[in-house]
C-alpha positions in Angstrom: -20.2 -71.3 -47.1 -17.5 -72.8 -44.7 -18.1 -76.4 -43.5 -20.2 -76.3 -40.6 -17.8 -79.2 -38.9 -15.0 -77.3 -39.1 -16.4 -74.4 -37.6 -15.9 -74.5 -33.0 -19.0 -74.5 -31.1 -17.4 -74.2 -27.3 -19.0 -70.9 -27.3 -22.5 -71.8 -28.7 -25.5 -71.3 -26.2 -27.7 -74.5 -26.0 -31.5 -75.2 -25.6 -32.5 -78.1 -24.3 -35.8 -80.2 -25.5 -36.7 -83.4 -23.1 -39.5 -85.8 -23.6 -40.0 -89.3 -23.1 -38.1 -90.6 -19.7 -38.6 -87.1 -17.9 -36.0 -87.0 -15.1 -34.5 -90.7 -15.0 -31.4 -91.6 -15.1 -31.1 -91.6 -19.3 -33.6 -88.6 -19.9 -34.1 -88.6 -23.6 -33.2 -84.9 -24.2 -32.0 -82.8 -27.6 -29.8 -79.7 -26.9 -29.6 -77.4 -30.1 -27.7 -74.0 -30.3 -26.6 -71.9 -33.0 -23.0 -72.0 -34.2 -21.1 -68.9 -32.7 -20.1 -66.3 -36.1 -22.6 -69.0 -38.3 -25.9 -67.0 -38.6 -28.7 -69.4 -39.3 -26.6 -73.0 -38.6 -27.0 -74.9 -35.8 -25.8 -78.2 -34.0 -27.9 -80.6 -32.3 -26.4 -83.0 -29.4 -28.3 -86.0 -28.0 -28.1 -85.4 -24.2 -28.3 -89.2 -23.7 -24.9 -91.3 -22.3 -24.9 -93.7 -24.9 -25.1 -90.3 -28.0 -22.2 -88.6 -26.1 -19.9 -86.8 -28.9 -22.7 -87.2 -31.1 -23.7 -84.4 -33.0 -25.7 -83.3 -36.5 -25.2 -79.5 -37.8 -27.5 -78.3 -40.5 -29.0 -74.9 -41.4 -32.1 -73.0 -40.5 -33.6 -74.3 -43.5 -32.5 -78.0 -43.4 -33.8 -78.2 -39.5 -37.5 -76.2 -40.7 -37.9 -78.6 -43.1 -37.2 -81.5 -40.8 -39.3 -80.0 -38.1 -42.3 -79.2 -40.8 -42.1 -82.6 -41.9 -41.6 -84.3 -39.0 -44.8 -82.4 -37.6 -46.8 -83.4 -40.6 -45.6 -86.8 -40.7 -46.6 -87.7 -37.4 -50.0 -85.6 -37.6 -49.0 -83.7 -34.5 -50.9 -79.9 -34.0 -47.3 -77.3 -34.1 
């Protein structure tokens, strides 16, 4: 598999998940899209000023797992 970094996301469509601060000025928002020609890899952004340029790309697999044991972790109902 190609390096996920190398691979351009100007193209990718993007999702965006708020919580927390819900329309002030620093909304505490993730944005997510899968990388254009990379079926099942994404990149996640943190909308925030202060996480401009920042950015994590994993796999489908790597982000379930997260998600699954983020869920559990935290007792929340999915």
């Amino acid at each position: 598999m190609p390096d996920v970094y190398d691979a351009p996301i100007a193209d990718a469509q993007f999702a965006t998940f708020c919580g927390g601060n819900l329309g002030g000025e620093h909304e505490t928002c993730l944005s997510v899209a899968e990388i254009p020609g990379m079926t099942g890899t994404f990149v996640v952004h943190d909308t925030k000023p202060e996480g401009a340029g920042q950015e994590l790309r994993a796999t489908a697999q790597e982000l379930d797992a997260f998600a699954l044991g983020w869920v559990r972790e935290r007792g929340l109902q999915p």
